[in-house]
C-alpha positions in Angstrom: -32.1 -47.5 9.8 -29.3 -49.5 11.2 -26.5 -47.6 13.2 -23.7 -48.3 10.6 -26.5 -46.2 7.9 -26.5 -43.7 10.3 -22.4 -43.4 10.1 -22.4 -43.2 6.7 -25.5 -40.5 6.3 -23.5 -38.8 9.1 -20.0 -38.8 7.2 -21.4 -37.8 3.9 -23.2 -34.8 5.0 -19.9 -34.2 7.5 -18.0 -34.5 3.6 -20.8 -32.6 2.0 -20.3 -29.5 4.5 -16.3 -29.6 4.8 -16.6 -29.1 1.1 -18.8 -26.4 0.8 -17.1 -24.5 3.6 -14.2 -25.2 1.3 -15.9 -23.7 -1.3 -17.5 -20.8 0.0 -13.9 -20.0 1.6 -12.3 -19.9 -1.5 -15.0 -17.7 -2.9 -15.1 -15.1 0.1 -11.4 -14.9 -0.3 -11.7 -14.2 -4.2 -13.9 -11.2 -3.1 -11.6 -10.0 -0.5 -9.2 -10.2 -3.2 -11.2 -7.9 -5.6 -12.7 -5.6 -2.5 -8.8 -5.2 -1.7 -7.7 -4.0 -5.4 -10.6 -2.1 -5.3 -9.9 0.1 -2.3 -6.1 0.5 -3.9 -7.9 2.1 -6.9 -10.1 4.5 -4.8 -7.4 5.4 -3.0 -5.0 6.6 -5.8 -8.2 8.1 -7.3 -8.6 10.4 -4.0 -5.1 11.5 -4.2 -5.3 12.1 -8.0 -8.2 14.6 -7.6 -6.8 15.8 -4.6 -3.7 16.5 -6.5 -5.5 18.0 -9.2 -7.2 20.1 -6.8 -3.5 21.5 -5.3 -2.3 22.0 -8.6 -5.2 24.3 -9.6 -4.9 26.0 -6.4 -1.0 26.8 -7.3 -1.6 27.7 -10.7 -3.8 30.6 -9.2 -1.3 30.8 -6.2 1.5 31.8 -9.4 -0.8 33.8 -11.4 -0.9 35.6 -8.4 2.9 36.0 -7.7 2.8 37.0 -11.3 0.7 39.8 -10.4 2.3 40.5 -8.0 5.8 40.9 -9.6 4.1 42.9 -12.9 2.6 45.4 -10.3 6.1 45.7 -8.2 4.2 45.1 -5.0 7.8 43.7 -3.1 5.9 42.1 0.0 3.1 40.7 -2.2 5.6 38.3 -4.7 7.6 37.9 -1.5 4.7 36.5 0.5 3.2 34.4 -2.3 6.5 32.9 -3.6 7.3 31.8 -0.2 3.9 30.3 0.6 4.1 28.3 -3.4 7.5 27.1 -2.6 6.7 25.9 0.7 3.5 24.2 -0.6 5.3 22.2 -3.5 8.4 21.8 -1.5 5.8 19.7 1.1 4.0 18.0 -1.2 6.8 16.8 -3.1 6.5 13.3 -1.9 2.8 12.8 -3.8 4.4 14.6 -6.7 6.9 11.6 -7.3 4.0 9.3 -7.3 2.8 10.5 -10.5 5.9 11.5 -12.4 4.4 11.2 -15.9 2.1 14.3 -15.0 4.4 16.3 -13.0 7.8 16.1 -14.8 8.2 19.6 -14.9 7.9 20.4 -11.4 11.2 20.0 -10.3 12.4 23.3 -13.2 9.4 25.2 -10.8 10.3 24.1 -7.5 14.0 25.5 -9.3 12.8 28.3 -10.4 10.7 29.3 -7.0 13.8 28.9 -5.2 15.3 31.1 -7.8 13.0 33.9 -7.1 12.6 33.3 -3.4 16.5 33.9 -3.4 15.6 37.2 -4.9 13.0 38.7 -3.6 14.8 38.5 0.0 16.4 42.1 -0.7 13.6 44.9 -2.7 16.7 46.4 -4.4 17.4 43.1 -6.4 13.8 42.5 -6.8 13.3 46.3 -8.2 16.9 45.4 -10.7 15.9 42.1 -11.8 12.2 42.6 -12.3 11.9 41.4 -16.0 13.8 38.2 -15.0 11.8 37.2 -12.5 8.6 38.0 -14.2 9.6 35.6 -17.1 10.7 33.3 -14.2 7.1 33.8 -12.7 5.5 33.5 -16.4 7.2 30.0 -16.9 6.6 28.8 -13.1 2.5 29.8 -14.0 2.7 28.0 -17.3 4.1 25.0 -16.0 1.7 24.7 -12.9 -1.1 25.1 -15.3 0.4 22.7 -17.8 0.5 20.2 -15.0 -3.0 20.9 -13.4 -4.3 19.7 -17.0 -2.7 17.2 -17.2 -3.8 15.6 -14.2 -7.4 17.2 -14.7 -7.2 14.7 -17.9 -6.4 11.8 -15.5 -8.9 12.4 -13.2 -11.8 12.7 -15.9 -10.3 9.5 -17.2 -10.9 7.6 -14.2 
């Protein structure tokens, strides 16, 4: 082989190899692409079930501040209102993510504050008991309304 046969068996395989690094770029990127969208996914999945999880662990969190205010154990409903409304209060950033499922919470978050505000003084606890036991009925209805609702996401995933 002459030297210009050379050049030329040098510049195709040269050609040859820029394109398939071409090629095998573009396809790496595609997967990066996908393994990207994928890790979104996973992620909002995580904070769905971990948001289901909360929820479920509120909705026995109310039932028992509902106990609490049926059994007219003041320190009780005071303790467990406080500790509800601070947990939803926190979380409420996560809760706007998924505002299909949680429309509701902002009539609870309401309505805690409500009953917080109440149960500060035992008197006006012990005077507005059946009020704030409906209060505490529709705050437990709603969480539980809500913890379904994003227990049907989460098995939908």
């Amino acid at each position: 082989m002459t030297a210009s046969d050379w050049n030329w068996l040098l510049t195709i395989s040269g050609t040859v190899a820029s394109v398939a690094g071409v090629v095998f770029s573009c396809l790496a990127w595609r997967q990066a692409a996908k393994a990207k969208d994928a890790a979104r996914e996973a992620v909002a999945a995580v904070r769905i079930r971990s948001l289901s999880h909360s929820f479920s662990r509120w909705a026995v969190d109310a039932r028992d501040l509902l106990g609490a205010m049926r059994d007219l154990q003041f320190a009780d409903a005071q303790r467990a209102a406080t500790e509800l409304l601070g947990a939803l209060s926190h979380n409420r950033g996560w809760l706007t993510e998924l505002r299909q499922s949680t429309v509701g919470i902002e009539e609870v978050v309401r309505l805690l504050d409500f009953v917080n505000n109440y149960l500060s003084d035992e008197e006006v606890f012990f005077g507005m008991r059946d009020r704030l036991v409906q209060d505490c009925q529709t705050i437990y209805k709603k969480l539980s309304e809500v913890a379904g609702a994003i227990d049907a996401k989460v098995e939908g995933l």
